[in-house]
N, C-alpha and C positions, 0 to 999 in steps of 0.2 A: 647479439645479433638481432636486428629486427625481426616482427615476427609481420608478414605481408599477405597470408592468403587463411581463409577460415581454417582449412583443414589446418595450418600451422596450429593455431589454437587449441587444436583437437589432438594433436602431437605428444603421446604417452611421452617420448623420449623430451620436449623440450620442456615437460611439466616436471618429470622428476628431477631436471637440471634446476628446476627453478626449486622444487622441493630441496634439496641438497643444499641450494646455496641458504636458504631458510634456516634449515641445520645448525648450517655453519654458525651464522650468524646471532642468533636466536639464544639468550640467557635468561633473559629478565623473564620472572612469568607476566605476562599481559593479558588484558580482557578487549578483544574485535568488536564489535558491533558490526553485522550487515546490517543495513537497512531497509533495502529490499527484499519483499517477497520471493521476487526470481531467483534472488541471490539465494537465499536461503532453500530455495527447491535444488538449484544447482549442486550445491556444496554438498547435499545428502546422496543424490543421484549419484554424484562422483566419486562419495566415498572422501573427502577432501579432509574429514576430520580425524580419517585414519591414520593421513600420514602425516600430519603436523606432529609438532614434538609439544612434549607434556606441559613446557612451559606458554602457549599460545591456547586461549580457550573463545570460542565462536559462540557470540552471544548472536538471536534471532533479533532485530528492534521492532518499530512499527511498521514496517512498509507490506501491512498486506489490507487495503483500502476498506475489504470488507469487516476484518476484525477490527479497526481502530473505530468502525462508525459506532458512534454514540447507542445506548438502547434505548433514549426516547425519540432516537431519529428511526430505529426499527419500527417502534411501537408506533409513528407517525404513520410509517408505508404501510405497516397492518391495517392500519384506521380506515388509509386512505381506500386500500384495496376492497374495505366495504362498503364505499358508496355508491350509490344506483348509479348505473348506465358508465360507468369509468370501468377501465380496462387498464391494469396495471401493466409497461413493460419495462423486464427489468433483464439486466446478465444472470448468467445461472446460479451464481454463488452465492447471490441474495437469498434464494430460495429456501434457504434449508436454517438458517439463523433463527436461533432461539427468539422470540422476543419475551415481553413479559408476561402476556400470556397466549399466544400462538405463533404463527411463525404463516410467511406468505404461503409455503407448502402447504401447511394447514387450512390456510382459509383457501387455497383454489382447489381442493377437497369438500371444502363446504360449498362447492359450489361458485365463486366468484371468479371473476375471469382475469388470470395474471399468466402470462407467457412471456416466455422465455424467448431474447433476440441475441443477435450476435453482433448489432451494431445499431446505432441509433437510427438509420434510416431502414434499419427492416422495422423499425418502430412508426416512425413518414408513412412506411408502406399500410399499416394497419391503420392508422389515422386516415387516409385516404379512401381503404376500403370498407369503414364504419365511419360515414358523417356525423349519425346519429348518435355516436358514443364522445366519452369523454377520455382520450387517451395520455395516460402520463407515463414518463421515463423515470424513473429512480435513478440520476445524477450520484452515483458513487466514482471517488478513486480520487486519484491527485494529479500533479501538473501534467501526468499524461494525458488522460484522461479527456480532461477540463476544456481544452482546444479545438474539440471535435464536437463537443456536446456546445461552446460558444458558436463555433459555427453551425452549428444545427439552428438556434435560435434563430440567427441571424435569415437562414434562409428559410423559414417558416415563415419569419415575418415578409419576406419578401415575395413566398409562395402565398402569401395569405392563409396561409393552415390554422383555422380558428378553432381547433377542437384537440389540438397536441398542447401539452404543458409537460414542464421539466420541474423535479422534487430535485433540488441540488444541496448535493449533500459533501462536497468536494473537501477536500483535507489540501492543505502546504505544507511541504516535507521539511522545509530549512527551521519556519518558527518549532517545530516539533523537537527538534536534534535540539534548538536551545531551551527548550524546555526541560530534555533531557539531563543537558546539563547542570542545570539551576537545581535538580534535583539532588536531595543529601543523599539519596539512600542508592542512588545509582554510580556504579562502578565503570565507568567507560575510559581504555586509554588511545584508542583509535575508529575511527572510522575508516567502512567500506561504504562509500558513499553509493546511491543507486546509481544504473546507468539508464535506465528510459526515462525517467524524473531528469536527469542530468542534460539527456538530448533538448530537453526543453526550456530547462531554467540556464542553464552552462553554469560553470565551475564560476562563477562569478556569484552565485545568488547563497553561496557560504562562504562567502567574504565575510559575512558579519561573524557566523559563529567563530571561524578560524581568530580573526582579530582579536574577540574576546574572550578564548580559551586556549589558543596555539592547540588546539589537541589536532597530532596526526593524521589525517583524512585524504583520502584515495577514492577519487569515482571507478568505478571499472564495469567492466564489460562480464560477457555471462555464460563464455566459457570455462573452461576448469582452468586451463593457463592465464587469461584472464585474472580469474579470482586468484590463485596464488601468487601470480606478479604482482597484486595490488597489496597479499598478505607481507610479501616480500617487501614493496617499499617502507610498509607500515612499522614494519619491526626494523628494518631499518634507519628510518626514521626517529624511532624509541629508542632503542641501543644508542645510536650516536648525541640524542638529544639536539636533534635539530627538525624539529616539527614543521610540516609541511602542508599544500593543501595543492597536493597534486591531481592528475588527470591520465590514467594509466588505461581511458578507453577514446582517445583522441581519435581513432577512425570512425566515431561517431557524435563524439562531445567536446563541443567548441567552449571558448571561455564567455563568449554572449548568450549560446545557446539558441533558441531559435525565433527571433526576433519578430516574426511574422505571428507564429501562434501565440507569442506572449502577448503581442499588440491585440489579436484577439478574443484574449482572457480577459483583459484587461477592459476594454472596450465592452464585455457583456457583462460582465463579474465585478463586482465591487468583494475587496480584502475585508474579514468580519472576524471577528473572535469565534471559536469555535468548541467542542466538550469532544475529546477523543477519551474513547475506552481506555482504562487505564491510566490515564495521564490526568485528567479533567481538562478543565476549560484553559485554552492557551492562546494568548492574543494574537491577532491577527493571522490565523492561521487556517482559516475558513473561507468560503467563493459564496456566495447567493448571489442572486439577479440581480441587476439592477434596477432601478426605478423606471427607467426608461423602459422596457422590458417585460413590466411586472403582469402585464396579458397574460405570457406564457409562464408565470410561476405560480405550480399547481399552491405553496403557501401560502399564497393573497387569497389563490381561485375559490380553493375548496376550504369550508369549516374542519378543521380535523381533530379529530375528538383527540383531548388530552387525558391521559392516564398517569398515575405514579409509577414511573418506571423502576423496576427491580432485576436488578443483575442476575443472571440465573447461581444459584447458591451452590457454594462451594469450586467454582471455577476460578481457577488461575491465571485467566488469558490475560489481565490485565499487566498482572507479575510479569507475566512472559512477555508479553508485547513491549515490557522497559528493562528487560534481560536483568529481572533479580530474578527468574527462575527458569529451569527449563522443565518440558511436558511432562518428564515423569518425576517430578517433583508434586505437581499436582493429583493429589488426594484423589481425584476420578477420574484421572487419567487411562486407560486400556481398561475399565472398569465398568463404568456407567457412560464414562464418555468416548465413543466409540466414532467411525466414520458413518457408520451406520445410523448411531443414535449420539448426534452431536450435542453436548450440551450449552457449548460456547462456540462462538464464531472461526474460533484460533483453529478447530478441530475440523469446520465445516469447509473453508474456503481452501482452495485450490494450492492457492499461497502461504495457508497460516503456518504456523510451526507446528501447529499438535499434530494435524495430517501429515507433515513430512516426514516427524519423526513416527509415525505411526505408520507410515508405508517401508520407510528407509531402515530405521533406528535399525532394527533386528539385525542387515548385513551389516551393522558396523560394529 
């Protein structure tokens, strides 16, 4: 039976229908991959890994924008956030990231001025009401992201706002997942593909990896029926051995996805190789400015002091972010590395795995 209205999705009764038929069906042991952040807040929140059977294990991937960023892209925001008359604006989750040797919380402690928006034009708004300063946005996140922060540029330059610049530091989720795969040491037999990444690119922009690996893959949506319909195709999918690259959140994700804001990614962002946490450097898989553009990129604007960047010691995020590990496998895990006193970004952000498992874990 179709499912038609949100509270359906929210529907104890059609969830455990779909748990049971999982049941049923479910021998092989298998390794998930979410890829999404939200997924991964979802599935703890619900408890979803409670009632899966012992052959089915949920691995967390990369999709939380603020832990895959590089730590000499932190160490860059820190640099940047000490120079005169600049006014860092960034989302809140930046704030608290270890870098190599402080962290943006730390330096607007020392006094520098870095505040916190909820969207890029509460950042317009600051620009406007400080001519005199120099205001930049820290550009994190991926194909969600990216379309909003293009067109921000776009009307800057049309507003003439000559005192805003954008640090873009954007990720591409599809080259990531093939990176994943290229990798020996990672075990992945399915994906749960994202679903705000998926409104944007559509089920079309993993065409490549699907062709060059057939591995199982399911966009979905960020309910709990949701996510176990999509667990359900996937094992599916594996039991029969007929691999697929379905789209199990179609009341939001078309197979073009959405052609307007891609044309204006496109149009601002040139595609770049890029260094994600834990993964290293992975081609084409990175957004900077373009040439056209390059007024507003604070990396032409400002000098930004370089530093040897050092991964904070003994943190597993990287592990974690390519599902060879989960949180409390790492050594300072509930330990030293706390919500309170985060040592890795996986712990800090909103989305990472360590915080979920570190708010959730215990009812499960």
């Amino acid at each position: 039976m179709p499912i038609k209205h949100l509270e359906e999705y929210r529907d104890p009764e059609i969830s455990r229908s779909i748990i049971d038929n999982i049941n049923k069906i479910s021998q092989k042991k298998i390794r998930l991959m979410e890829v999404c952040g939200t997924h991964t807040m979802s599935i703890f929140k619900s408890g979803i890994r409670t009632v899966l059977p012992e052959t089915i294990s949920l691995l967390s991937g990369p999709g939380c924008p603020v832990c895959v960023t590089a730590q000499h892209e932190i160490d860059a925001f820190i640099a940047l956030s000490r120079t005169d008359d600049v006014i860092i604006t960034t989302f809140g989750d930046l704030m608290k990231v270890p870098g190599t040797t402080s962290s943006l919380q730390g330096e607007r402690a020392n006094g520098h001025d870095i505040r916190i928006v909820y969207s890029i034009f509460d950042a317009f708004d600051i620009a406007k009401k400080n001519p005199g300063k120099k205001i930049v946005f820290l550009g994190v996140g991926f194909e969600t992201t990216a379309p909003t922060i293009a067109a921000s540029i776009l009307s800057i330059e049309e507003m003439k706002i000559n005192n805003f610049f954008v640090f873009s530091a954007h990720k591409l989720v599809p080259p990531a997942l093939l990176a994943l795969m290229e990798s020996s040491d990672v075990k992945i037999d399915g994906f749960i593909l994202p679903g705000h990444v998926s409104v944007i690119i559509g089920t079309k922009a993993y065409l490549p990896l699907f062709k060059k690996y057939h591995i199982p893959s399911v966009v979905a949506g960020f309910e709990p029926s949701d996510i176990l319909q999509a667990i359900y195709v996937l094992v599916e999918q594996i039991e029969t051995e007929s691999p697929r690259l379905d789209n199990a959140y179609k009341r939001a994700v078309t197979f073009d996805g959405n052609k307007k804001a891609k044309q204006i990614m496109q149009d601002v962002f040139e595609v770049v190789d890029a260094t994600w946490r834990g993964i290293g450097s992975i081609p084409k898989s990175g957004l900077k400015i373009r040439k056209e553009f390059e007024a507003y990129n604070a990396e032409n604007v400002f000098e930004i002091e370089t530093i040897d960047s050092i991964d904070p010691k003994g943190c597993d995020c990287g592990d974690i972010l390519r599902g060879l590990k989960i949180p409390p496998e790492c050594r300072l895990y509930r330990k030293t590395c706390t919500p309170m006193n985060p040592i890795g970004p996986c712990m800090v952000s909103s989305e990472g795995t360590c915080a979920a498992y570190y708010r959730y874990h215990s009812i499960e």
